[in-house]
BADO-906770 format. One record per residue: residue number from 1; residue in one letter; x, y, z of N, C-alpha, C, O in turn. Coordinates in steps of 0.2 Angstrom, whole numbers. Atoms other than C-alpha are relative to their C-alpha. Example, Ala and Ser with C-alpha at 12.3 -4.5 7.8 and 13.67 -1.06 7.14 Angstrom:
REM BADO-906770
 pos code  n_xx  n_yy  n_zz ca_xx ca_yy ca_zz  c_xx  c_yy  c_zz  o_xx  o_yy  o_zz
   1    A     4    -6     0    62   -22    39     4     6     0     9     5     3
   2    S    -4    -6    -1    68    -5    36    -4     5     3    -1    11     4
This chain:
REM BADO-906770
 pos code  n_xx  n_yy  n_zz ca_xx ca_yy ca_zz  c_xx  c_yy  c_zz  o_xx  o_yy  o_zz
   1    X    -6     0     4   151   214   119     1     7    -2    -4    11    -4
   2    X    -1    -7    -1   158   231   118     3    -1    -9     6    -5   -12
   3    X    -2    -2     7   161   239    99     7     0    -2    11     1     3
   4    X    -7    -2     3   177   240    89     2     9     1    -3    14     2
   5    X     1    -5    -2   185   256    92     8     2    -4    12    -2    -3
   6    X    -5    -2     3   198   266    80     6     3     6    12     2     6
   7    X    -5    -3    -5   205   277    94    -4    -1     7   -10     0     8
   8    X     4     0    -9   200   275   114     7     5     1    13     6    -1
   9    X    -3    -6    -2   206   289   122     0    -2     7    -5    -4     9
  10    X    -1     1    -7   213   288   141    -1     5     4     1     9     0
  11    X     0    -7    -5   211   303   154    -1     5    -3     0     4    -9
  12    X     1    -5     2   207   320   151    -6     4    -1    -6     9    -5
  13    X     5    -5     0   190   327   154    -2     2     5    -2    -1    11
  14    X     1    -4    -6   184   341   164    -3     6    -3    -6     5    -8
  15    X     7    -5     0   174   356   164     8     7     0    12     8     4
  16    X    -4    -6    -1   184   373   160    -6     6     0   -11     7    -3
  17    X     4    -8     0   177   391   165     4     4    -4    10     3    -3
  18    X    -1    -5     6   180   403   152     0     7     3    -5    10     5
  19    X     4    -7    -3   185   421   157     5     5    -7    11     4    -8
  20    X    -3    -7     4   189   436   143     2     4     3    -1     6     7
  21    X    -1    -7    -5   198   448   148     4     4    -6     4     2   -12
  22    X    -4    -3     5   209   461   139     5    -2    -2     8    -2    -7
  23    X    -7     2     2   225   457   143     1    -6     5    -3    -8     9
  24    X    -1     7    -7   234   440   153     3     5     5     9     5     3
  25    X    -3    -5    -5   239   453   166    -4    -1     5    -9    -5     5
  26    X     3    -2    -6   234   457   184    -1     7     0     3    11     1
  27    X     2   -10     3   225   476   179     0     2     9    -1    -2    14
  28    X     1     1    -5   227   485   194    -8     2     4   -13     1     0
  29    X     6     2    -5   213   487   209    -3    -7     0     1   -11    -3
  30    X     4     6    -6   202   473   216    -5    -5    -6    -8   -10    -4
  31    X     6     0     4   189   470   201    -1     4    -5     0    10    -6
  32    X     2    -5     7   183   473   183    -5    -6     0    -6   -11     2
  33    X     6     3     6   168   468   172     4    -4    -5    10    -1    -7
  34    X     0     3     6   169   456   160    -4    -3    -4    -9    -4    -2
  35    X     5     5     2   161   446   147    -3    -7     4     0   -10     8
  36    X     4     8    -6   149   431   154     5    -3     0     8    -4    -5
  37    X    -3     5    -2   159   420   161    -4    -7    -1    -9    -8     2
  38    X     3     4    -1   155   403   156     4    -8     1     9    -9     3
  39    X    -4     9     0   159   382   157    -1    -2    -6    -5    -1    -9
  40    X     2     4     4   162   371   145     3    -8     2     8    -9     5
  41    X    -4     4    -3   166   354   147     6    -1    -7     5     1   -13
  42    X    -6    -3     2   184   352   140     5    -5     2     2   -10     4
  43    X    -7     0    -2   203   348   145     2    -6    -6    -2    -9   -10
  44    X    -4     2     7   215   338   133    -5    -8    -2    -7    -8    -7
  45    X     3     7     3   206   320   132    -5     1    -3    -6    -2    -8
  46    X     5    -1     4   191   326   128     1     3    -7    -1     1   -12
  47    X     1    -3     8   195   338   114     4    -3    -7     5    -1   -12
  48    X    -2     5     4   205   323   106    -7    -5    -2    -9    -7    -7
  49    X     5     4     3   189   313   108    -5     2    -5    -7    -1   -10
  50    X     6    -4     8   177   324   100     2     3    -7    -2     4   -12
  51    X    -1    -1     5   188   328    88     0    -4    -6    -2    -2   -11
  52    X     0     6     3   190   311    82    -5    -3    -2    -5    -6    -8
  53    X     7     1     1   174   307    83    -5     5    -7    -8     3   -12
  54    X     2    -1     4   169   319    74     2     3    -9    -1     7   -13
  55    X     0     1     6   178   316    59     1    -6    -2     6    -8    -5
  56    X     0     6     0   174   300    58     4    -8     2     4   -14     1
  57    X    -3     7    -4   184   289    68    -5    -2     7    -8     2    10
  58    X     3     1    -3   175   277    79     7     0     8    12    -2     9
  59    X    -3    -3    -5   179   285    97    -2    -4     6    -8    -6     6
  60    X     3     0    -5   179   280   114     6     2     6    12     2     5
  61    X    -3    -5    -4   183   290   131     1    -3     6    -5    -4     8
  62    X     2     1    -4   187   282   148     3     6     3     6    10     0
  63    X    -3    -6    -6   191   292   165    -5    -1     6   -10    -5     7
  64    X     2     0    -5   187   296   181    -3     5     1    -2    10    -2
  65    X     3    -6     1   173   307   185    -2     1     7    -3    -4    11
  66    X     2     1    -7   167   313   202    -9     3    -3   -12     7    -7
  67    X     8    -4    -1   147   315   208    -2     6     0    -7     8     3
  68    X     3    -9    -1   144   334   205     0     2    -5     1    -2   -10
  69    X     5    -4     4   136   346   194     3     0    -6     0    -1   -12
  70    X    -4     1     5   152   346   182     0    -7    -4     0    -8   -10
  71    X     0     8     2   150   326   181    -6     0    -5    -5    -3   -11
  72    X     5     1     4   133   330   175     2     1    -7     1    -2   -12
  73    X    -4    -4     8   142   342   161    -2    -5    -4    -6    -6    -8
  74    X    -6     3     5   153   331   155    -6    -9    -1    -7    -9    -8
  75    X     6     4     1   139   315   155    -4     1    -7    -5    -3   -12
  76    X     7    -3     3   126   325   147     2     2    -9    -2     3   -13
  77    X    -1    -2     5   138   331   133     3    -5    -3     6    -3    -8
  78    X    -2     8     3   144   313   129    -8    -4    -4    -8    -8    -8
  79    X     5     4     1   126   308   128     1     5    -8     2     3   -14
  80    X     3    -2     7   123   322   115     6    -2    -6     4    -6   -11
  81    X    -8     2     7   140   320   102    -4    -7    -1    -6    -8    -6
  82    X    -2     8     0   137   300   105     6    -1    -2     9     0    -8
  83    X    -8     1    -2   153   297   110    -1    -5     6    -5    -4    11
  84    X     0     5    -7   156   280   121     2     1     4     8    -1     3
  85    X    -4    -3    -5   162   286   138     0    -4     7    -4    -2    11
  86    X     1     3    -7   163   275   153     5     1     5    11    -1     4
  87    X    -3    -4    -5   170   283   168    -2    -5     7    -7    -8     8
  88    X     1     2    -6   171   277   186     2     5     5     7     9     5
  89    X     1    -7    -6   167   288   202     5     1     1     9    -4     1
  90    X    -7     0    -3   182   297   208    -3     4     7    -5    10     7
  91    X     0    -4    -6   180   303   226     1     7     1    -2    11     5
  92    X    -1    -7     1   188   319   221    -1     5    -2     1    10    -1
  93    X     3    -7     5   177   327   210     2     0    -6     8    -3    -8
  94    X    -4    -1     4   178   332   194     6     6    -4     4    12    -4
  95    X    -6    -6     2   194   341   186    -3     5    -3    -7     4    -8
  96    X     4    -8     5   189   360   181     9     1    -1    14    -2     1
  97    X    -6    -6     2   202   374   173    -3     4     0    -9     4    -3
  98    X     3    -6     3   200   390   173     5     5    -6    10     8    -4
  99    X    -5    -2     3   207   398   158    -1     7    -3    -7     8    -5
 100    X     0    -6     1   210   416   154     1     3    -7     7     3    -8
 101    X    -2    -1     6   208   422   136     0     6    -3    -5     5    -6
 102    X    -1    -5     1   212   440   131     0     2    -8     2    -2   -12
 103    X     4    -3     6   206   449   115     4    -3    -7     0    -2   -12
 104    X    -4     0     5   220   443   102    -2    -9     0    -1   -13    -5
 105    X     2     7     0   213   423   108     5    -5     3     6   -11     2
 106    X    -4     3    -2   227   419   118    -3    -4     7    -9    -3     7
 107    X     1     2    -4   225   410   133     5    -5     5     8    -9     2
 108    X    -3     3    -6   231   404   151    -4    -2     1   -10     0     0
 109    X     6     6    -1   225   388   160     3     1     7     9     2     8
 110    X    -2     0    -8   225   387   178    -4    -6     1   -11    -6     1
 111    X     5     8     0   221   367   180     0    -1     7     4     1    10
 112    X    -1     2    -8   216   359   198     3    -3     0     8    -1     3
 113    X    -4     4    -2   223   344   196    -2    -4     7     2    -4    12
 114    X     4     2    -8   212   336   211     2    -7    -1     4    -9     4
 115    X    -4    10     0   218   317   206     6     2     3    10     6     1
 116    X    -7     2    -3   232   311   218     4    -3    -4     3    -8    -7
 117    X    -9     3     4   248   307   209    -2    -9     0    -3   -11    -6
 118    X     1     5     0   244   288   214    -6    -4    -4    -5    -9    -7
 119    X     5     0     3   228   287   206    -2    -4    -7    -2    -1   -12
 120    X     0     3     5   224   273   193    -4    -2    -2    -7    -5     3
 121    X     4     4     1   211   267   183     2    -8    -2     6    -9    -7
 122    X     1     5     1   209   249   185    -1    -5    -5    -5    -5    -9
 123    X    -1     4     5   217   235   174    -7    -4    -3    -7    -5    -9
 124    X     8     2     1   198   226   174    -3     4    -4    -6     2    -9
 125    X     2    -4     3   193   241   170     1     2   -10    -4     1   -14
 126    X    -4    -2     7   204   248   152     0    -6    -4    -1    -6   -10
 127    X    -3     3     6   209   232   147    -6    -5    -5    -4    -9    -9
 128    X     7     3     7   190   226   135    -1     5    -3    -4     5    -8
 129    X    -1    -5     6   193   242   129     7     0    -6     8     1   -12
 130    X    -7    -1     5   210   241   124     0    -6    -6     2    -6   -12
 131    X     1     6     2   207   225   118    -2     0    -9     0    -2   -14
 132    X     4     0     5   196   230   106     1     7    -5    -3     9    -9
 133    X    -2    -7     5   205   247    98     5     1    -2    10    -2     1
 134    X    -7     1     3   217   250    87     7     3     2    13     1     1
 135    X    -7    -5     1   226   265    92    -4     1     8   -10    -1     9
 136    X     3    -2    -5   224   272   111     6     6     1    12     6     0
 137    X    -4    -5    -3   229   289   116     0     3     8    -5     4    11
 138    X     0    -2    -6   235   294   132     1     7     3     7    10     2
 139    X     0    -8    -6   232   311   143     5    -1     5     6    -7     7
 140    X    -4    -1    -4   245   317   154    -3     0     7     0     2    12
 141    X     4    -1    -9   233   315   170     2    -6     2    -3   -10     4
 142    X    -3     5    -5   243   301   177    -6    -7     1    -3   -12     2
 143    X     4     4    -2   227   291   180     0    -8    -6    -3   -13    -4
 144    X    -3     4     2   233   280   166     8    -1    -4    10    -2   -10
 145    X    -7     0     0   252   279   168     2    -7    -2     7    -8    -7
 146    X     0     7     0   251   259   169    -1    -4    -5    -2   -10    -4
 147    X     4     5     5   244   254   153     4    -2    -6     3    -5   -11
 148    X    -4     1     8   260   255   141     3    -7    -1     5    -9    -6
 149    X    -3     7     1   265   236   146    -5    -3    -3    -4    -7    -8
 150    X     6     3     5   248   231   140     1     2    -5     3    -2    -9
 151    X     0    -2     7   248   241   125     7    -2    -4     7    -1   -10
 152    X    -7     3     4   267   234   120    -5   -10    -3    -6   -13    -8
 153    X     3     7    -2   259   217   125    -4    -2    -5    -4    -8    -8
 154    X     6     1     6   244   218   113     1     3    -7    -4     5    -9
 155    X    -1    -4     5   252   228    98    -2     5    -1    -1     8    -7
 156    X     2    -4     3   243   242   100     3     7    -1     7     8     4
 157    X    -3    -7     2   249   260    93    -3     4     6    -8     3     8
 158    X     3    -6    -6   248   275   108     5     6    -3    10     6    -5
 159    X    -3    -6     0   250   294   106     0     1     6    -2    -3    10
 160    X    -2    -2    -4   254   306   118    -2     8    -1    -2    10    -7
 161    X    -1    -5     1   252   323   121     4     6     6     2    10    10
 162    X    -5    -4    -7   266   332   133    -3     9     0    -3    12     6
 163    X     1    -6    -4   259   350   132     5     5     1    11     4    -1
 164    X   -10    -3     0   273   362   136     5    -4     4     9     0     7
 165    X    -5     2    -2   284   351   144     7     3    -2    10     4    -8
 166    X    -6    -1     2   300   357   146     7    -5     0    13    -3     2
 167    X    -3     5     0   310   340   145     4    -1     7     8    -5     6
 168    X    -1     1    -8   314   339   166    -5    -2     3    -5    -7     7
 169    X     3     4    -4   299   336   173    -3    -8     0    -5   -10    -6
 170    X    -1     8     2   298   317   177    -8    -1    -1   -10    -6    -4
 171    X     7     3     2   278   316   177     0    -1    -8    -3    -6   -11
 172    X     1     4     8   280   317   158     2    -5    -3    -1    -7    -8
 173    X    -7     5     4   294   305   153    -5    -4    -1    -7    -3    -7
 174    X     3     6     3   283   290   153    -2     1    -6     0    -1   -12
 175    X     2    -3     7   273   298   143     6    -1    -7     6    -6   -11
 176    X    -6    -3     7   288   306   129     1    -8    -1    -1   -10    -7
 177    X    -6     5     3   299   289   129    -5    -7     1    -2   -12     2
 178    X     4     6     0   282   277   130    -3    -1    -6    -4    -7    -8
 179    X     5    -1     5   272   283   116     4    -1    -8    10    -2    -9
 180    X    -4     0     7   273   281    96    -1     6    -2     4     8    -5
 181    X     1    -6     0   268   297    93    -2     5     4    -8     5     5
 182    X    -1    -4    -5   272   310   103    -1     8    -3     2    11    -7
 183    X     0    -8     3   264   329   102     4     3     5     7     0    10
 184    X    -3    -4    -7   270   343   113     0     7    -3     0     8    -9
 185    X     0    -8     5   271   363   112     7     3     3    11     2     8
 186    X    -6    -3    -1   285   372   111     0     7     7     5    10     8
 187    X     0    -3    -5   280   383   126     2    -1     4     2     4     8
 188    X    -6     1    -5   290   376   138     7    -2    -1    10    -5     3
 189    X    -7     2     5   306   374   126     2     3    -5     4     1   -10
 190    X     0    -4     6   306   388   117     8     0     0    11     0     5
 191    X    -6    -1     3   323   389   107     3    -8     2     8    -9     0
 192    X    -2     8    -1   326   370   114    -5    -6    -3    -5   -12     0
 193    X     5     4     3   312   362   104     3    -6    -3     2   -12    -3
 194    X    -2     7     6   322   353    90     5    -3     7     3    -9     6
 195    X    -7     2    -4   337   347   105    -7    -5     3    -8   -11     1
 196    X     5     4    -2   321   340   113    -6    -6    -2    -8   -10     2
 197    X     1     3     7   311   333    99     6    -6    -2     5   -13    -2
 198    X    -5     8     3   327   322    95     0    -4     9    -3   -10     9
 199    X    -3     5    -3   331   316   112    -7    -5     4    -7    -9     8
 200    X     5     5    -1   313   310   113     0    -7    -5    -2   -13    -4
 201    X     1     8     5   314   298    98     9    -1     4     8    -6     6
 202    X    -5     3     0   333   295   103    -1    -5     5     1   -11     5
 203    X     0     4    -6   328   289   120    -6    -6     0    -5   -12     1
 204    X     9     3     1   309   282   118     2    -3    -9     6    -3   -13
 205    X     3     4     7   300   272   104    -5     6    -3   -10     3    -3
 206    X     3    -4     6   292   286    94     2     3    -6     7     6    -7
 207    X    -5    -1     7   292   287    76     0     5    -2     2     5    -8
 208    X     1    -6     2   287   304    74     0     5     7     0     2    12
 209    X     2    -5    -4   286   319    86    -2     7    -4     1     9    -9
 210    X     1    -8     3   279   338    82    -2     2     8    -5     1    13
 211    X     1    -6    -4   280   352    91    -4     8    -4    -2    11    -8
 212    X     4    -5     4   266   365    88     3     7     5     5     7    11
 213    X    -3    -6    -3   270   383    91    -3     8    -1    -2    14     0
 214    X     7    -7     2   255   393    88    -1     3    -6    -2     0   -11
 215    X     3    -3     6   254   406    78     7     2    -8     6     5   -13
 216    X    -7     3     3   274   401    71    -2    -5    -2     3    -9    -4
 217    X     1     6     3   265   385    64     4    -7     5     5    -6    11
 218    X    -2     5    -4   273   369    70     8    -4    -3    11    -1    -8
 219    X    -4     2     3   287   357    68     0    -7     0    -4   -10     4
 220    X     1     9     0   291   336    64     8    -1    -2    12     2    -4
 221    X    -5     3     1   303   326    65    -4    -8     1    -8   -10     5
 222    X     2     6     2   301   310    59     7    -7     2    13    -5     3
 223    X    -9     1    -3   315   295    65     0    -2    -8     6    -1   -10
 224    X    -2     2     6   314   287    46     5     5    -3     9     2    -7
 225    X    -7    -3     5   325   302    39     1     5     7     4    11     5
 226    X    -4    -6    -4   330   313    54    -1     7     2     0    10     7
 227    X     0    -5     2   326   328    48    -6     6     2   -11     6    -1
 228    X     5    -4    -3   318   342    56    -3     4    -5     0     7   -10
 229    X     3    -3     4   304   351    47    -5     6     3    -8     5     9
 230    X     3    -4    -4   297   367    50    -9     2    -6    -9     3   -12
 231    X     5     0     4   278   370    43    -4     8     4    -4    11     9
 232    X     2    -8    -1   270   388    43    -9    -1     4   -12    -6     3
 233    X     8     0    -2   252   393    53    -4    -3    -6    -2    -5   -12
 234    X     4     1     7   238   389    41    -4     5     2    -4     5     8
 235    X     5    -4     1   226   402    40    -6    -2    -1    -8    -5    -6
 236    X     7     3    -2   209   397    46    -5     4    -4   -11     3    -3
 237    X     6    -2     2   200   410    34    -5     4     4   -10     7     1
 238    X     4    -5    -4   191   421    49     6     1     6    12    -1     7
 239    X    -5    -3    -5   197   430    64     1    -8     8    -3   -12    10
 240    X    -2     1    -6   205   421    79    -4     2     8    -2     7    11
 241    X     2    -2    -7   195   421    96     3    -3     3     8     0     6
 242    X    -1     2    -8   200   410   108     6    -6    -3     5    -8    -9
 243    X    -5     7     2   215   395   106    -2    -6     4     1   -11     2
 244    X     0     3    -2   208   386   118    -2    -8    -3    -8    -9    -6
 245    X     3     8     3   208   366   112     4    -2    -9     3    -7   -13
 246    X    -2    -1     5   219   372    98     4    -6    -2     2    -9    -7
 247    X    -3     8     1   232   356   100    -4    -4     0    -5    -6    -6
 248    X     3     5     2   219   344   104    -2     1    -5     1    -4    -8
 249    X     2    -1     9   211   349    86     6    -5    -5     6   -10    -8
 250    X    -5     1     2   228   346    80     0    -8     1    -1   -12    -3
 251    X    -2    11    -3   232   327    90    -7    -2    -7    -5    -5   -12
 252    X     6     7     2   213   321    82     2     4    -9     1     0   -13
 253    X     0    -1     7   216   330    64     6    -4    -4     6    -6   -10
 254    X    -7     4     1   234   322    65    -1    -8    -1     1   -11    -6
 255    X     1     5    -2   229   305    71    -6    -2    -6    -5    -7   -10
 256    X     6    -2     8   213   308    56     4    -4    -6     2    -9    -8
 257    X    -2     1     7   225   307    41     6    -5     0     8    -8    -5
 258    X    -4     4     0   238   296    50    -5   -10     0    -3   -16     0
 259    X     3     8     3   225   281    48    -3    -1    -6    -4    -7    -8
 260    X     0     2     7   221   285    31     6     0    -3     6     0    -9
 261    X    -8     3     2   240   282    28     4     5    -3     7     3    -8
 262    X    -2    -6     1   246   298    24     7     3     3     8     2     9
 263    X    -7     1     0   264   303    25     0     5     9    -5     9    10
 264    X     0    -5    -6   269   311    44    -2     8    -2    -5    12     2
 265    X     0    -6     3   270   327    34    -4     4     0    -5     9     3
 266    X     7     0     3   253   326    25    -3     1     9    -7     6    11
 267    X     5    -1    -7   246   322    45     3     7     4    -2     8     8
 268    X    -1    -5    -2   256   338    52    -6     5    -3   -10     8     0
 269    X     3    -6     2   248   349    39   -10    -1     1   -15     3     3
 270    X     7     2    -2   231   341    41    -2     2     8    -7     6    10
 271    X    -1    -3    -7   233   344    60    -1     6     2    -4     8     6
 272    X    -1    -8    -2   237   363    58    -7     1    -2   -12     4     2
 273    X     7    -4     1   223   366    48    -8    -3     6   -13     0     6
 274    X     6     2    -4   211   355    62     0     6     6    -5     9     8
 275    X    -1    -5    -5   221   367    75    -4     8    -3    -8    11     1
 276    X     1    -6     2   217   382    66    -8     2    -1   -10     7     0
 277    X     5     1     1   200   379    62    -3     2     7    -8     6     8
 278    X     3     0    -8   198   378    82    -1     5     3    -4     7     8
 279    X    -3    -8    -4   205   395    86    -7     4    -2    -9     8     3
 280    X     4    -4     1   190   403    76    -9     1     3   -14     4     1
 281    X     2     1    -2   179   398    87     0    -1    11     3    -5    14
 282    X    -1    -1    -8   175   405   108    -3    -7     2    -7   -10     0
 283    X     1     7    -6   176   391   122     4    -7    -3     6    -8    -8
 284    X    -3     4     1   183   376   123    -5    -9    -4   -10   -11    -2
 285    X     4     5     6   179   360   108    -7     1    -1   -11    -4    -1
 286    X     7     0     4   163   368   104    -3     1    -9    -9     1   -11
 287    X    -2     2     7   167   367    85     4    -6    -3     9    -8     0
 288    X    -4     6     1   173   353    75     1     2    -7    -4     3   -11
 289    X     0     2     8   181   353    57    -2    -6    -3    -1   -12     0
 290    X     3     8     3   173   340    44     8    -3    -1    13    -1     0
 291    X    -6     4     2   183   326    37    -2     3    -8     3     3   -11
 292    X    -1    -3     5   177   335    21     5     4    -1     9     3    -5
 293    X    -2    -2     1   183   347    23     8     1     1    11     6    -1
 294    X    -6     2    -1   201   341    29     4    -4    -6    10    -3    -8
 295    X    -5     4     7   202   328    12     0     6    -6     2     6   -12
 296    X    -3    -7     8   202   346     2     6     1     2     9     5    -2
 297    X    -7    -1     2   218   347     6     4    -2    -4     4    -8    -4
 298    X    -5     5     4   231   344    -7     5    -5     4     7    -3     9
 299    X    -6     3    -6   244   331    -1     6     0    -4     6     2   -10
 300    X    -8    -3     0   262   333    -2     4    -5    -2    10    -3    -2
């Protein structure tokens, strides 16, 4: 009998290489030194799971994983956290990124994406988990595109997180107009964020969305009053290295304070400070904030 589970989380883990550089630029000639380049395992699903997990929500992870040295990774770093993760081989290997992050902590991701567009994990598979979780979040890796009629079907609550989508590409829609709460970054809708924000709750069933926007803080829109809210960075207290896992922080700090019932508002700012917390730390979800330290915040 498999455990109760607050959040089960759907797709999204993989192995990112880390490279520092100075600037996101091509410098010229052929070649420079850098700091070590290292791996970490990573990509959106995971740094919702360990975030969640480690503030106390009972976590679990599926996905698809391929036989290779990355597989071991991502295994081997589920064994340590204990984090429940059950994964079926994917022939393809598993997904890397390599993300590029220059001295002020910015960074570009350059993702494989080695999963075929048709790719699903198996309704046998998902559904004794779903079964048994309250809330399930889905990754934009396609590999659980098929799961929102079950989760209508059995009441259960699903987030999202779209990423920069810029409101045309159709891989996301499901996503945006399936989910009840839907994240995304203003990086691919810069100055069209709120036009798009609305026509997600107008179109879909979500009763919230926010748009984070780095180092401009973020924004919400809730459907209960309408009304777009803009919320400032939070100041994490030390210097900025890297951003990399900064949403994810965000999704699980948000999703955190939204099951202790805490107004959309209260879980945005909770969120920022989870985001911000993440930036002050090199590589991707190798730090986590406490739930201590997230209930000091006053609420609103």
């Amino acid at each position: 009998m498999l455990p109760e589970f607050d959040v089960l989380v759907v797709g999204g883990v993989g192995v990112d290489t880390v490279v520092r550089v100075d600037r996101l630029e091509v410098p010229p000639g052929d070649s420079r030194f850098v700091e070590p380049v290292r791996d970490y395992v990573g990509h959106t699903g995971n740094g919702v799971a360990l975030g969640a997990h480690h503030l106390g929500l009972r976590t679990a992870l599926l996905d698809f994983l391929g036989e290779d040295q990355q597989g071991e990774l991502v295994r081997a770093a589920y064994h340590r956290h204990g984090v429940h993760f059950a994964h079926l081989v994917s022939p393809y290997g598993t997904p890397r990124g390599v993300n590029l992050v220059d001295r002020a902590g910015r960074r570009f991701s350059f993702f494989d994406g080695r999963h075929p567009a048709d790719l699903r994990l198996p309704r046998e598979f998902y559904l004794p988990y779903v079964e048994r979780s309250r809330h399930v979040h889905l990754s934009i890796t396609g590999v659980n595109r098929d799961m929102y009629a079950d989760l209508r079907r059995l009441g259960r609550t699903s987030s999202t997180d779209l990423h920069d989508w810029d409101g045309a590409d159709p891989h996301h829609r499901d996503y945006a107009l399936g989910s009840d709460l839907v994240f995304l970054s203003t990086a691919g809708c810069r100055g069209r964020h709120e036009e798009l924000m609305r026509a997600i709750l107008a179109e879909g069933r979500a009763s919230v969305v926010t748009a984070t926007a780095g180092a401009e803080g973020c924004y919400l829109l809730a459907r209960e009053d309408g009304v777009l809210r803009h919320l400032p960075a939070v100041d994490p207290g030390r210097p900025v290295v890297d951003t990399n896992g900064a949403g994810d922080a965000f999704v699980a700090g948000f999703l955190y304070a939204w099951f202790r019932g805490r107004t959309p508002l209260d879980c945005a700012r909770v969120g920022s400070a989870a985001g911000a917390f993440a930036c002050t730390t090199a590589g991707t979800h190798t730090a986590f904030i406490t739930a201590a330290e997230l209930d000091g915040l006053p609420p609103r």
